[in-house]
C-alpha positions as CSV (number, residue, x, y, z in Angstrom):
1,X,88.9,128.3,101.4
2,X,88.1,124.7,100.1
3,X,86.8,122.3,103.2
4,X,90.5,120.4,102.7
5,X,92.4,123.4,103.2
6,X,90.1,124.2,106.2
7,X,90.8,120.8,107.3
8,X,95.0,121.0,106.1
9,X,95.0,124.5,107.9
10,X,93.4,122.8,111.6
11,X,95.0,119.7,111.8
12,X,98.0,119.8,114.0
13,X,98.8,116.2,112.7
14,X,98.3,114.0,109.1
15,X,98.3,110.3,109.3
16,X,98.3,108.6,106.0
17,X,96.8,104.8,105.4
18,X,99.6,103.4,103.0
19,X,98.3,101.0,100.2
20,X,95.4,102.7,97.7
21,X,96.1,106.4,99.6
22,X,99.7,106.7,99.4
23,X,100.8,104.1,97.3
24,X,98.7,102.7,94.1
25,X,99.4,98.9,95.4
26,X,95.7,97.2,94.9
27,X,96.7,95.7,91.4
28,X,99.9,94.4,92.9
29,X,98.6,92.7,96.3
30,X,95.5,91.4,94.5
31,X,98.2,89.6,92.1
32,X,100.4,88.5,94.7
33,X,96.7,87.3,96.7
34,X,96.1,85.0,93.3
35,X,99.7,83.5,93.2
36,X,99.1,82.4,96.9
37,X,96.1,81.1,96.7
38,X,97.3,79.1,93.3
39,X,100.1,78.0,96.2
40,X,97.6,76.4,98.4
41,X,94.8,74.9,95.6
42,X,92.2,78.0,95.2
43,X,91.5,80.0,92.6
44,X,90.9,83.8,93.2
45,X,89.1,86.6,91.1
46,X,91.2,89.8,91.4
47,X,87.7,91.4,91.1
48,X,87.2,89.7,94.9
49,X,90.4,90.8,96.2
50,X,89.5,94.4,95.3
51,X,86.5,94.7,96.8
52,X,88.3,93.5,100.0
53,X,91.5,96.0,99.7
54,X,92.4,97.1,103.2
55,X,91.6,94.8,104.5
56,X,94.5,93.1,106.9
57,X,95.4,89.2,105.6
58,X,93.6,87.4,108.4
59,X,90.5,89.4,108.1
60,X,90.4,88.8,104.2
61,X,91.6,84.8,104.9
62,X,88.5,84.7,107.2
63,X,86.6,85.9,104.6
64,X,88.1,83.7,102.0
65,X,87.6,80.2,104.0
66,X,84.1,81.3,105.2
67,X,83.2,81.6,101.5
68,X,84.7,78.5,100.1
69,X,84.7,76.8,103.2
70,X,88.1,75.7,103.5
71,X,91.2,75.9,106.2
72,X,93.8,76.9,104.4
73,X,97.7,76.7,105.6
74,X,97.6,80.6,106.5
75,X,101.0,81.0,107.2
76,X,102.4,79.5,104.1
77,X,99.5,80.9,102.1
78,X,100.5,85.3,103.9
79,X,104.1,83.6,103.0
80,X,103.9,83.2,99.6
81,X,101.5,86.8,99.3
82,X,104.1,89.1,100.9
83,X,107.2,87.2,98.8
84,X,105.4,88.1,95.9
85,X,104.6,92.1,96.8
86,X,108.3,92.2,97.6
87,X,110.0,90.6,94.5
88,X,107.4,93.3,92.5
89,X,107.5,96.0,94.8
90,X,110.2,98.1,92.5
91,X,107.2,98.5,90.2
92,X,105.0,100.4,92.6
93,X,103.6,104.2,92.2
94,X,102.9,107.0,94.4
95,X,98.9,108.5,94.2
96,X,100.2,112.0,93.7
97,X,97.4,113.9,94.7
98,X,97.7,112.2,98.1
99,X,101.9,112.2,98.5
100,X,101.7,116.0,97.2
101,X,99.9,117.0,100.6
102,X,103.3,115.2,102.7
103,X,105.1,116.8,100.8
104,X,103.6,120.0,101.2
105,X,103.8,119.6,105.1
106,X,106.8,118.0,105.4
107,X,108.5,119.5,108.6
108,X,105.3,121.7,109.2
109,X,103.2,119.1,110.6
110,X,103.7,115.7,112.6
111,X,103.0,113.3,109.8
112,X,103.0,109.4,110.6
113,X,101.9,106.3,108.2
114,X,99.5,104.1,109.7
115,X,98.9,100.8,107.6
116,X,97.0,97.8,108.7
117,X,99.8,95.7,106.2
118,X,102.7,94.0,107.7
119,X,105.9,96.3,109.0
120,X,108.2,94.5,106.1
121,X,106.0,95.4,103.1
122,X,104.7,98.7,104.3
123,X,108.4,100.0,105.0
124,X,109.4,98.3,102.1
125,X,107.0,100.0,100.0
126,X,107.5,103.0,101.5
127,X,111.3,103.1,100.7
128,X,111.2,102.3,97.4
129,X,108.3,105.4,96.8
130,X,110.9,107.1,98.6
131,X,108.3,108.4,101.1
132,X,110.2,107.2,104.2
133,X,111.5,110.4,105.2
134,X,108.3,112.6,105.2
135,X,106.9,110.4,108.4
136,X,108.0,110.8,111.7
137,X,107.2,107.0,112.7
138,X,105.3,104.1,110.6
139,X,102.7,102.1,112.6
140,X,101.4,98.3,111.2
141,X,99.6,95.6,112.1
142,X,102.4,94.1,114.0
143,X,102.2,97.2,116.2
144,X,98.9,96.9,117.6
145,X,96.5,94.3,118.6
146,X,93.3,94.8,116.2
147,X,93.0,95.6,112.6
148,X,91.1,98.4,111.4
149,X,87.9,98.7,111.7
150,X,89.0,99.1,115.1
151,X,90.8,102.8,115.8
152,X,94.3,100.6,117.6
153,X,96.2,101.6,114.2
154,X,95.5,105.4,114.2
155,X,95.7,105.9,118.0
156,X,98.9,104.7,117.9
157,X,100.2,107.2,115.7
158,X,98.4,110.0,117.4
159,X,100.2,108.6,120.1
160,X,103.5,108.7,118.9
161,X,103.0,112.0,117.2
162,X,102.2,113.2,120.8
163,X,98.8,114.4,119.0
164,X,95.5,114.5,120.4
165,X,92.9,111.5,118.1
166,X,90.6,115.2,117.7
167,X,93.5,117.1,116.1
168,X,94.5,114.4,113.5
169,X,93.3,114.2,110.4
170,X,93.6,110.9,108.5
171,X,93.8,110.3,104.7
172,X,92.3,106.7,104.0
173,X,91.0,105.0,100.9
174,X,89.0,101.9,102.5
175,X,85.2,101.6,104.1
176,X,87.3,99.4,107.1
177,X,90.0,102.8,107.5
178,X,87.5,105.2,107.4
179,X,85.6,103.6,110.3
180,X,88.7,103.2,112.1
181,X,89.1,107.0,111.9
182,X,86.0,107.4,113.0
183,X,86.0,105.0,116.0
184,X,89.5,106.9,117.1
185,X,87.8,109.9,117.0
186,X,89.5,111.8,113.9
187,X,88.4,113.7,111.3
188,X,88.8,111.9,107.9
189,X,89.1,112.6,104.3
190,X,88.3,109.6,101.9
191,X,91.4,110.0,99.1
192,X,88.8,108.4,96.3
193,X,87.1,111.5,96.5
194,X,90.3,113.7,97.0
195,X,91.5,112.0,93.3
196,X,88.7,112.6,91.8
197,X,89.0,116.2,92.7
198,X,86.6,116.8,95.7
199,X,87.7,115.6,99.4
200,X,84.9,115.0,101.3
201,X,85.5,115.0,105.2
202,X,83.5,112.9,107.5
């Protein structure tokens, strides 16, 4: 038995990050990230949004004005990001080897989505993948107090899976979710290694 089955086989519940685990989104948001900050006056390398996926917006905007020191109009500048992710959104792609494992425990396990994006784009994303129904809830930034790397994300899915943090095994993508895994306690496997073809747990 591979070390994900072992994992698969122990888990008594999956949580998912959504964007770069479930969903191949870091080419759309770090388009959407350049048309906003064209909105407000900056320019933006997508090469520096990409480094940063994962992160939630107001950890990447601090990063951004700290950099260029600037204060930017945030809430027009996270305006004109998520209006452009939702006017592309049609266009986005499930990671297969990721979705496959959903699917394969859909109705088997207590699966939940656990995203540090904002409720509209995450469910919106989510719906048009056609992914909604393999999760029993969706948790988001709006849902919880701190972004990852702090655990708030995936010990409120545990939560509402009614799932011990020890008996949940997360799938996440980013260096800021798989600390958050770790901080809540979980096992994790990092998808870049899972698509390469060898999931390495943590």
């Amino acid at each position: 038995m591979t070390v994900l089955e072992d994992l698969l086989e122990t888990a008594q519940a999956l949580i998912f990050d959504c964007d770069g685990t479930l969903l191949a989104t870091p080419d759309l948001y770090a388009g959407a990230w350049q048309a906003a900050f064209a909105f407000a006056g900056q320019d933006m390398a997508a090469g520096w949004y990409h480094k940063r996926a994962g992160m939630s917006e107001h950890v990447l905007l601090d990063e951004f004005e700290k950099e260029r020191s600037v204060v930017l109009d945030r809430e027009s500048v996270v305006q004109a990001m998520r209006s452009d992710v939702l006017q592309r959104i049609g266009a986005v792609r499930e990671i297969s080897a990721v979705v496959g494992i959903a699917r394969r425990f859909e109705g088997l396990k207590p699966m939940a989505v656990a995203s540090g994006g904002p409720r509209e784009i995450v469910r919106a994303s989510l719906e048009s993948a056609g992914l909604m129904p393999l999760f029993q809830t969706v948790v988001t930034m709006d849902d919880v107090a701190h972004a990852k790397p702090a655990p708030d994300l995936f010990l409120e899915a545990a939560r509402r899976l009614g799932a011990a943090p020890a008996d949940c095994l997360v799938f996440e993508d980013s260096r800021q979710g798989i600390q958050a895994a770790h901080n809540a306690g979980m096992r994790v496997v990092d998808v870049n290694e899972l698509i390469a073809g060898d999931a390495i747990s943590f």
